[in-house]
C-alpha positions, 0 to 999 in steps of 0.5 A: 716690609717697607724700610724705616726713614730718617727725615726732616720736613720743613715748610710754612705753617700751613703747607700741609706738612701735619698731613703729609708727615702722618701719611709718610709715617703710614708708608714708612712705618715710623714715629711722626714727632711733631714738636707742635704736637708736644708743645701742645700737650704741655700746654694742656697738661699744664706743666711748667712746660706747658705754661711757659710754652703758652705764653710764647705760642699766643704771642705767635713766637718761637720757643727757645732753642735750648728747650726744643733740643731736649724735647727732641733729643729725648724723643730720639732716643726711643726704641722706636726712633732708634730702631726704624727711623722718625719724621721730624715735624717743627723741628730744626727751625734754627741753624743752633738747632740743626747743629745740635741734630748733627751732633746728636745723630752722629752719635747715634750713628743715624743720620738724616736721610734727606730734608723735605722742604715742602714749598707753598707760597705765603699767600695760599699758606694765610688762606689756609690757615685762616679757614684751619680748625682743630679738635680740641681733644685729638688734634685732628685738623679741618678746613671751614667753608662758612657753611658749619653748624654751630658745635662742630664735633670731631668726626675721629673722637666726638670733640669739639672743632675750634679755631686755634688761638694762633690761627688770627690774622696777626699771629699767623703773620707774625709766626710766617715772619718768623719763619722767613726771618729765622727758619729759611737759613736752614734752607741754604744750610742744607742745600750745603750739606747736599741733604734738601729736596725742594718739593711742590706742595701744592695740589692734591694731598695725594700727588703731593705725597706721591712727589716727596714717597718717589724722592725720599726713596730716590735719596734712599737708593743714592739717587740726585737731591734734585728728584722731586723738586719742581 
């Protein structure tokens, strides 16, 4: 059997770290978490998570550090998380944040194997975005070239394919501001903490995943924080 993982992706929206963390949960057999993905069915489920989450999200913010620490720190507390490993998708997106991941994983005795910063420049990030669709009931993501039929179903579930209403032009540029402002500070602090591995993620899905499988592996064994990166 292939061995669980412990890992943190980090990225722009829109540099594929959706898809690639579901493959990498494929490989290593472990929960991908997407805080996205959990904010998300707040919103749908209408809780008073979900209201407030709304409101913030179609504003193009970010939601509070305090709340996405519970989210996640519950969620690591599941047996499956516990016993092989997690994909940590969206979440740390603040320094606050990576500091109560340290703490909380201490505990558990269980700490990150190694933090992905998947690298996609911002002007390919916006052209991705732009032309992104969503089923509206299973989340599966699509790409639109302008050539769609009207009532666009999902070819997973039968659901109708939407454009999100964060994918506009000036929510996707407020959300990258967002990111460069408040999220990329992550980046230097784990480069001192020695975790990060800087990978390209541009290319074919399949050469992207086979760049970051070969460096967590690498990591894995021991090996340099460099493999992988470009």
């Amino acid at each position: 059997m292939i061995p669980g993982a412990r890992l943190i992706i980090l990225g722009r929206q829109g540099a594929g770290k959706g898809t690639q963390c579901t493959r990498l949960s494929r490989h290593y057999v472990v929960p991908h978490i997407s805080t996205g993905d959990m904010l998300r069915a707040a919103v749908r489920e209408g809780t008073e998570l979900g209201k407030t989450a709304k409101a913030i999200i179609d504003d193009g913010g970010l939601i509070g550090d305090e709340i996405m620490i519970g989210l996640v720190k519950e969620r690591l507390s599941r047996g499956d998380a516990m016993s092989r490993g997690y994909i940590l998708d969206g979440f740390p997106r603040t320094v606050g944040q990576a500091d109560a991941l340290v703490e909380f994983t201490a505990e558990q005795g269980r700490m990150v194997d190694v933090v992905i910063d998947l690298d996609v420049p911002r002007e390919r990030v916006l052209e991705r975005l732009s032309s992104r669709r969503v089923c509206r009931d299973c989340g599966t993501n699509y790409t639109a070239t302008g050539t769609e039929r009207n009532g666009w179903s999902c070819d997973v579930c039968g659901g109708d394919v939407v454009q999100r209403e964060d994918d506009t032009p000036e929510s996707i540029s407020r959300r990258l501001d967002l990111y460069e402002s408040q999220t990329e500070p992550l980046i230097a602090y784990y480069e001192e903490r020695n975790e990060l591995v800087v990978i390209d993620g541009f290319g074919h899905p399949d050469d992207v995943l086979a760049r970051m499988i070969g460096a967590i592996d690498l990591r894995k064994r021991g090996g340099s924080a460099a493999a992988g990166s470009r």
